[in-house]
N, C-alpha and C positions, 0 to 999 in steps of 0.2 A: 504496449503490453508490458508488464512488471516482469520481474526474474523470478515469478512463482515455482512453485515444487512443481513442478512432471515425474511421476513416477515410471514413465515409459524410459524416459530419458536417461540413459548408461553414462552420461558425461556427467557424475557428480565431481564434488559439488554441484549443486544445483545454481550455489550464490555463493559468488567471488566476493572476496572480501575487499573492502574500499580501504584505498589507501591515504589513511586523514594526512600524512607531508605532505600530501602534495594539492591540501587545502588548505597549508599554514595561513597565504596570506589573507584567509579570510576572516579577518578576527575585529573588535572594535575595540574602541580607546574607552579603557575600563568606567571611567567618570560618566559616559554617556551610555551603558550598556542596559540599565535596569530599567527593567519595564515598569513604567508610572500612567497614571489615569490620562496624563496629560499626552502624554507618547506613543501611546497605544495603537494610532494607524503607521507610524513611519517606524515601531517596531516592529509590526505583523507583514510588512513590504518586505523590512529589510531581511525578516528570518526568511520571507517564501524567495527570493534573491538568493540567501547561504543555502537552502534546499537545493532548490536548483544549481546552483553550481558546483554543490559536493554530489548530485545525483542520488539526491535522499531523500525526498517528494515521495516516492511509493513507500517509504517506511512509515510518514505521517501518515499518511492517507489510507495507509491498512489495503495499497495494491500490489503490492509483494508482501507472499504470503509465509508465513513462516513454516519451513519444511519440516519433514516428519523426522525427528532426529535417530528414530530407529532405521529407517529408510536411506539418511541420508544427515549423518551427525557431523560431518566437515560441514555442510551447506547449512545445518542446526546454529554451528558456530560462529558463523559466520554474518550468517543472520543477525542473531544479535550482538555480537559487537560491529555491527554496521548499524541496528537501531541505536545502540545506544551513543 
């Protein structure tokens, strides 16, 4: 289950914001980064790999949901600077 908004829920934030140091070493060696016609399944591996290891899978997949910023504008913010 995703970090969706709960409005019941008095523990705002609703969504802690991720901390990208401590996903530095996930990075690739620039010359081999771009995605090309020819790359295209050992790119789509390697991004669903950095998903899952930064714990950002529910931001692609639209299963964390983005909270009502009048409701809960720290969890608002948080939100998207973790989508992006």
């Amino acid at each position: 289950m995703g970090q969706g908004h709960d409005s019941s829920n008095k523990n705002l934030p609703a969504i802690k914001l991720i901390c990208t140091k401590e996903y530095s070493n996930v990075n690739w060696n620039a010359d081999h980064d771009h995605l090309t016609d020819v790359n295209w399944h050992r790119w789509k591996e390697h991004m669903k790999r950095v998903f899952i290891n930064c714990n950002i899978t529910g931001y692609v997949t639209g299963e964390i949901v983005h909270p009502n910023e009048y409701g809960d504008p720290d969890g608002t913010h948080n939100w998207d600077k973790n989508d992006t």
